[in-house]
C-alpha positions, 0 to 999 in steps of 0.5 A: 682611571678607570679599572679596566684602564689599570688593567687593561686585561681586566679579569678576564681570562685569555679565553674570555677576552678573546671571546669578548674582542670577537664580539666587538668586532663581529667575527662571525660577519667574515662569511661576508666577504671571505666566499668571494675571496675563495670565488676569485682564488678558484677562477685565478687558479685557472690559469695555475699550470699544469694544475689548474687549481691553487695550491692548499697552503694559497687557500690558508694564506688568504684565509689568514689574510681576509681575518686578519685584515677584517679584524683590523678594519674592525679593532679600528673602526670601534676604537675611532667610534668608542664615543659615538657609539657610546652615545647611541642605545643600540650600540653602547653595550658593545664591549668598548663603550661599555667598559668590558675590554679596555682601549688598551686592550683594543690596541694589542688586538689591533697590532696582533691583527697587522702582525699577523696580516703582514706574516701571513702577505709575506708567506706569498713572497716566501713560499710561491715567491709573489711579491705582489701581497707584501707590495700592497699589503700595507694600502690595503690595511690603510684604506680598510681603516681610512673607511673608518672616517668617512661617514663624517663627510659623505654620505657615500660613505657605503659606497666606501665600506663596499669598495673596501670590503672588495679589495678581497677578490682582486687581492686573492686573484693577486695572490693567487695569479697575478699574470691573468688578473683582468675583466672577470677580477674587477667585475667581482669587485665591482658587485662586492661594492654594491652588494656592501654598500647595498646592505650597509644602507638597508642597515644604516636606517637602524640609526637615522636619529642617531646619525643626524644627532651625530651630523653623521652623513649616512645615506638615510639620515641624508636623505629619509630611509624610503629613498635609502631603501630605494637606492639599496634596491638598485645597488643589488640591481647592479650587483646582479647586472655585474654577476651576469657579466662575470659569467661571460668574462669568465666562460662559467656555465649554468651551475655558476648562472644558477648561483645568480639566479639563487643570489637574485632571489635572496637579495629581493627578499632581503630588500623585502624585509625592510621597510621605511617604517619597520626595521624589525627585520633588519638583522634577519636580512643583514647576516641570515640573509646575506650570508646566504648569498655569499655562501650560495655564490661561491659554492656554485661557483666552485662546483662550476669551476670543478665541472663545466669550466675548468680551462684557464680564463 
């Protein structure tokens, strides 16, 4: 036994170990997903009377929610991969395989994350009596932690993490107004999916030796990172193609179409950076770049919620 398995908690102190857990599971990367949560709560809240707009303590639900439920997705996906990533030089120094916080240790943060997420879907059915997030609360932590498993049978397994990943605007628009989800929800879900799984291929090629030594069945690995490259590419397409339809569906005017155009250009120059012989640049194009288009999107989104479309969807 290992000392970091006698004592799980090592000799780091609360802080330190927390800090290292974030590190594991790149917390930082929740500006991902978490914009297009606050997208879907704005266009939900719509349809609020007489309001029109969603309550504060809704916005810190999700916000509770959307960590929470990542954190998990995370805690698990290391926990599931502590060998695999072991074995491969660019991710053996992360905080489990190289011993800096104990499996146990990675447990108590996984059940705090579901703790914390179950409190946080309940405060839905106690405060704004909507049963909707303790109803499915529950299958969304499993598929979340299902997508764990998939690169070792498909290499659809992006495709997979971006349908995960976009649980979050239809589970906000649930949580904000289930009466009027439609149309404009599962489009949003729909470029979620393929903007992930877009950027998840682009990032994959980082580990084609790797995921063939693994029999690991990442898209590039499967099928060389030029015609990878090349389906990321039409992933995005269809993202954008999906985000001109939200336009539509939900009556958003310019400032929302000019939120495309901005997201149209960042994904070309994300697509731009990485060729099939230089992955130099996948960093740059996986957090600055996508960050960007997130933020960007729901900022412009909401100012055209706010001034230009602000009647119920």
């Amino acid at each position: 036994m290992t000392s970091s398995e006698a004592n799980p908690l090592g000799r780091l102190s609360a802080v330190g170990l927390v800090r290292v857990w974030g590190d594991m599971i790149k917390f930082s990367h929740s500006i991902f997903a978490l914009p297009f949560a606050v997208m879907a709560a704005v266009l939900a809240g719509r349809s609020i009377e007489p309001t029109g707009r969603p309550a504060a303590l809704q916005f810190v639900l999700i916000l509770v929610c959307m960590v929470a439920a990542r954190s998990v997705a995370m805690t698990f996906n290391r926990i599931v991969d502590v060998q695999i990533d072991a074995r491969n030089p660019r991710t053996a120094t992360r905080p489990l395989p190289a011993g800096k916080l104990s499996q146990t240790a990675a447990y108590v943060f996984l059940a705090l994350g579901v703790i914390t997420f179950g409190l946080s879907c309940l405060g839905f059915y106690a405060f704004f009596a909507n049963p909707w997030p303790v109803f499915l609360g529950g299958p969304v932590l499993l598929y979340l932690c299902g997508y764990s498993f998939t690169k070792r049978f498909t290499k659809w397994s992006h495709v997979c993490l971006g349908s995960a990943i976009a649980l979050a605007p239809v589970a906000s628009w649930l949580a904000i107004h289930p009466e009027s989800l439609g149309w404009t929800a599962f489009l949003l879900m729909g470029a979620v999916t393929f903007w992930i799984a877009g950027f998840d291929v682009i990032y994959a090629c980082q580990d084609i030796e790797c995921d063939r030594r693994e029999s690991l069945f990442s898209l590039p690995s499967r099928i060389g990172a030029a015609k990878a490259l090349l389906v990321a590419r039409a992933f995005h397409a269809v993202t954008v193609l999906l985000l001109l339809a939200i336009a539509k569906s939900a009556g958003l005017g310019w400032i929302y179409l000019a939120g495309v155009g901005a997201a149209a250009i960042l994904l070309a120059v994300e697509n731009s950076l990485v060729k099939p012989n230089d992955f130099s640049k996948v960093n740059l194009a996986f957090f600055t770049v996508n960050g960007m288009v997130s933020i960007v999107l729901s900022i412009l989104t909401v100012l055209d919620v706010l001034f230009l479309s602000p009647s119920s969807v």
